[in-house]
C-alpha positions, 0 to 999 in steps of 0.5 A, a space after each residue: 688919879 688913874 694910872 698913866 696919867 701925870 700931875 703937873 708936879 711929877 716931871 714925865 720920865 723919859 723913856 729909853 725908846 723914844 729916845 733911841 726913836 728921836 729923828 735927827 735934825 737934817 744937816 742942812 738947816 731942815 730943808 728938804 734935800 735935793 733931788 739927784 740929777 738926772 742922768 742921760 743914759 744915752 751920754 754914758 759910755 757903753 759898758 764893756 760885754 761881760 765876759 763869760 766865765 769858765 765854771 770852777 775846775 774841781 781838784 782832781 788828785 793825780 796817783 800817787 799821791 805825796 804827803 811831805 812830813 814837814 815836822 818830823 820824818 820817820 823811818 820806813 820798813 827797811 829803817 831809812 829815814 822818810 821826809 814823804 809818804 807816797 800813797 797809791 790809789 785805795 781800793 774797795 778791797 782796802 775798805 773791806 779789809 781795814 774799814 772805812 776810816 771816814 763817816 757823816 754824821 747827822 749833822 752832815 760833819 765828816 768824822 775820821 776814824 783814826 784807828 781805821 785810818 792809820 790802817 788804811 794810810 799804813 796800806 796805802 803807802 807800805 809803811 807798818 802801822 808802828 812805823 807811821 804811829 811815830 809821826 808827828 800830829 800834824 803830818 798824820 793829820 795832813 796826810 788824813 785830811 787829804 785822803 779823806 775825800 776817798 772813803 766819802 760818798 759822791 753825791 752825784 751818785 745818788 
């Protein structure tokens, strides 16, 4: 007998697809649905006008800027305890002296560079470099993350 074909013995096997395939029975006895009514479009009230929306504001920081250390306060250059850094605006000087703590990778990823940036955050707010390193993990990432925008390119000048 040719492959394929099935003896009155052998009971077909069912197949895993056709099943997932089956149709399902219609809930109402296998009558045909009825159509929706038909909606007078002159009986509807009149929508209200869109509104028109302002576009998005961007976030624009204002100088200086305030980082709060909320996990553990350090000491500043005259050993007072400091519970914020207040950064000043950098500077392409600040770039040319310390190195730009921020790139993008090829895969369009911004990578901080953390020891250009603990120089970088050490100018900006006047606190020596072995001061900041105290800080807590998080307080120097949050501080990081919001200067980080500064040292990346702006697209629309391109």
């Amino acid at each position: 007998m040719p492959e394929g074909f099935q003896t009155d013995e052998m009971p077909p096997r069912p197949r895993p697809e056709a099943q997932q395939m089956r149709p399902q029975p219609q809930q109402n006895g296998g009558a045909p649905r009825p159509l929706p009514p038909i909606i007078d479009e002159k009986a509807l009230p009149e929508a209200p006008p869109i509104e028109e929306q302002a576009p998005p504001t961007t976030f624009t920081e204002t100088w200086p800027i305030r980082v709060k250390l909320l996990h553990k306060a350090i000491r500043n250059n005259a050993n007072e305890v400091v519970k914020e850094l207040v950064f000043r605006e950098p500077t392409g000087g600040d770039i040319n002296r310390y190195g730009n703590p921020c790139r993008i990778n090829i895969d369009g990823e911004v990578i901080i560079d953390e020891q250009k940036m603990s120089r970088v955050m050490a100018a900006l707010c006047g606190i020596l470099p072995p001061l900041l390193d105290q800080m807590d993990p998080r307080d120097w990432n949050s501080a990081a993350y919001r200067l980080r925008a500064f040292f990346l390119p702006e697209v629309a000048a391109w």
